[in-house]
C-alpha positions in Angstrom: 49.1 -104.8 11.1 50.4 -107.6 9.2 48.5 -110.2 11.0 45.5 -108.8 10.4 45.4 -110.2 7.1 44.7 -114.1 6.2 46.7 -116.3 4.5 44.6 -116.4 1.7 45.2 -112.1 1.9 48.8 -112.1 2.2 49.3 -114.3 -1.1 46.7 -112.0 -2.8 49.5 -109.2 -1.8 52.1 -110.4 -2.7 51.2 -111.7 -6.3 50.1 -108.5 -7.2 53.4 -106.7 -5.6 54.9 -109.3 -7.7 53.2 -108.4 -10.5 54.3 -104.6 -10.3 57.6 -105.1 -10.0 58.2 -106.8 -13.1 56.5 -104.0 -14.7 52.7 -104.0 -14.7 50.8 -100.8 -14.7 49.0 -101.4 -11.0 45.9 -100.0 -12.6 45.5 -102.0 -15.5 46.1 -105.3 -14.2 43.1 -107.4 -14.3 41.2 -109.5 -11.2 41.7 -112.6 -13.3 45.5 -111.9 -13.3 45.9 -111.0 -10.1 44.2 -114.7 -9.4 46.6 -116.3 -11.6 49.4 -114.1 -9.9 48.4 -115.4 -6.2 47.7 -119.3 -7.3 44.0 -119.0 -6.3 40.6 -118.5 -8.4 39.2 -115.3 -9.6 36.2 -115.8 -7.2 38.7 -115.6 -3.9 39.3 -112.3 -4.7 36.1 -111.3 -4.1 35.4 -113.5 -0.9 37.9 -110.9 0.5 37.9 -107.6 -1.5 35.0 -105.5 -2.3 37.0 -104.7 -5.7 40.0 -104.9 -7.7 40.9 -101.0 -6.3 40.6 -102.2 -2.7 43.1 -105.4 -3.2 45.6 -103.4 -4.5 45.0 -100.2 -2.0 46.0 -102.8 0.9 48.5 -104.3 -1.0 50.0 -101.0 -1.4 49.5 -100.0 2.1 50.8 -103.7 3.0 53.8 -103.6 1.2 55.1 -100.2 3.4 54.2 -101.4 6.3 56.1 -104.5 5.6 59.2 -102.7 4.4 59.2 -100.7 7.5 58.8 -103.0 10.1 61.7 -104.8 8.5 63.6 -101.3 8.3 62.9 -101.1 12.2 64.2 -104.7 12.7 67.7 -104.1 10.9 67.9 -100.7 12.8 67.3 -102.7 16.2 70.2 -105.0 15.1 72.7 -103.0 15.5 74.5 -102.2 18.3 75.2 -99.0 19.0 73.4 -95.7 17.5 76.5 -95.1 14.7 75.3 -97.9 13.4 72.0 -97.9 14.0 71.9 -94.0 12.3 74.3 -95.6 9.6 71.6 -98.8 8.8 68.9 -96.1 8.5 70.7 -94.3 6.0 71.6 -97.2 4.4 67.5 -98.2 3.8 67.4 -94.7 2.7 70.2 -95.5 0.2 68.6 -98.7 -1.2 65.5 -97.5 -1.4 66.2 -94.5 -3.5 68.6 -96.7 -5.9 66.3 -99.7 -6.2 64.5 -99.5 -9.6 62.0 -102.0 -8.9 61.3 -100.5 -5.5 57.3 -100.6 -5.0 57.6 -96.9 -4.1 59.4 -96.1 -7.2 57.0 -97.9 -9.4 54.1 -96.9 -7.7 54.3 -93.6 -7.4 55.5 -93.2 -11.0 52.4 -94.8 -12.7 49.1 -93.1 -14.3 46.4 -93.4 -12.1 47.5 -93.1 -8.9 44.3 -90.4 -7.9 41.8 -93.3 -8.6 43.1 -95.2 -5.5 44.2 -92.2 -3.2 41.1 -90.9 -1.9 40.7 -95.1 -0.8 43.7 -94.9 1.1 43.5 -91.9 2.7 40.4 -93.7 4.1 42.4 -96.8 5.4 43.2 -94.5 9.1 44.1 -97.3 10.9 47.2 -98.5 8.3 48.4 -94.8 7.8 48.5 -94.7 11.5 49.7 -98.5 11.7 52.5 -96.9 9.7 53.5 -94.0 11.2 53.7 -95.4 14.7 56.4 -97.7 13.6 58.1 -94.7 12.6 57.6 -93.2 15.9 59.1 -96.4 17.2 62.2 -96.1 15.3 62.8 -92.7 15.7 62.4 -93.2 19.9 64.7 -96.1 19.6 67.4 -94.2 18.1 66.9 -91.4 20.4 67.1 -93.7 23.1 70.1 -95.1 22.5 72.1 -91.9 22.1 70.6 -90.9 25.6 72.2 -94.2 26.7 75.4 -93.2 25.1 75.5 -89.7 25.9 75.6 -88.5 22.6 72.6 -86.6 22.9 71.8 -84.1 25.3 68.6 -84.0 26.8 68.0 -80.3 27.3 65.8 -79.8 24.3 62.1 -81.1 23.7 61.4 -84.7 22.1 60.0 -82.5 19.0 62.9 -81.0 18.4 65.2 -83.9 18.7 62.8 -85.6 16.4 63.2 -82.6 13.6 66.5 -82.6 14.2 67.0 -86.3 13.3 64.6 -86.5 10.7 66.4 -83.4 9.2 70.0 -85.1 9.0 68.4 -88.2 7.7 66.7 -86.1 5.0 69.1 -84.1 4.2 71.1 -87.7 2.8 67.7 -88.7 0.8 68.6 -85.4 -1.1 72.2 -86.4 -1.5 71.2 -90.0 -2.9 68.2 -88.5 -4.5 70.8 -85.6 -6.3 74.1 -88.0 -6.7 75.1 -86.2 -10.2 74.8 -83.0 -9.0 77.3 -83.8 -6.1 79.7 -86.0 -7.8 82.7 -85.1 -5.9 81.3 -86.1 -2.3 81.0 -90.4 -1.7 78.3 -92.0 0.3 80.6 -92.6 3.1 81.2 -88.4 3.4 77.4 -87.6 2.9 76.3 -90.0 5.7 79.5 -88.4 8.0 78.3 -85.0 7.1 75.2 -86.1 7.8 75.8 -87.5 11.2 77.6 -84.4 12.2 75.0 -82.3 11.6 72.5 -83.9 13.8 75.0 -84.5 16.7 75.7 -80.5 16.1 71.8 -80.2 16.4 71.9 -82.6 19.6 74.5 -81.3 21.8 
């Protein structure tokens, strides 16, 4: 998915994620700052975007795909699943804690309707996206058949909902850290590591 986009595209992106993240309301920043933003002239914008909503639907839509595909690469890095369920909690972790996070900002400004019925439309990013989840998901599955930590009696659905459970249930934790001031990061991602070897075996 990422190199389906030109050069000229990519800096487009990234000048307006850059532009979010120190602060700017996505949907009031104007064509000729994202063009100032991206080092190119207002008219490039519309060589390659029908409008300023569609530039910063795929920039969006860019972005995720971009953070997951580098979420799948630091899983893959690791060596055995521990660590590989550990690095995956540990994007989790960052994630939720990062104030600038594109997600965070995103999601938090006004406006967000006028661009979702766009990227609902944009099928082939959504399921660009979701099959790199797949991917990770399988890879970590995988590798605990490898290891014989998982045991192979129940359906790939349920394994699935079984992982993405455990890993869930430590987005609350981070999500909730005041109300569970008493229990580290360490012990949530243990608990939360028992819990799907419980479900697994």
């Amino acid at each position: 998915m990422l190199s389906d986009f030109s050069e000229k595209e990519i800096a487009i992106f990234n000048g307006l994620l850059d532009l979010i993240k120190q602060g700017c309301n996505p949907y009031s920043i104007k064509v000729s700052d994202m063009a100032k933003a991206a080092n190119v002239g207002k008219g490039t914008i519309y060589e390659y975007f029908d409008s300023k909503q569609e530039a910063i639907s795929k920039a969006i839509l860019f972005n995720i795909n971009k953070e997951i595909e580098s979420s799948f690469n630091r899983v893959k890095s690791k060596t055995c699943f521990k660590e590989k369920f550990d690095e995956t909690l540990n994007i989790i972790a960052e994630n939720t804690n990062n104030n600038l996070s594109i997600f965070n900002t995103l999601f938090s400004s006004n406006g967000m309707n006028d661009f979702f019925k766009y990227l609902i439309d944009e099928d082939y990013y959504f399921y660009t996206c979701a099959s790199t989840i797949d991917l990770m998901l399988e890879h970590l599955l995988d590798v605990g058949y490898k290891e014989g930590i998982i045991n192979t009696k129940e359906n790939k659905y349920y394994q699935n909902i079984a992982l993405l459970s455990s890993i869930g249930s430590f987005s609350m934790y981070v999500s909730y850290r005041r109300i569970y001031k008493d229990v580290s990061i360490d012990e949530a991602k243990e608990i939360s590591y028992k819990l799907l070897i419980k479900a697994l075996n």
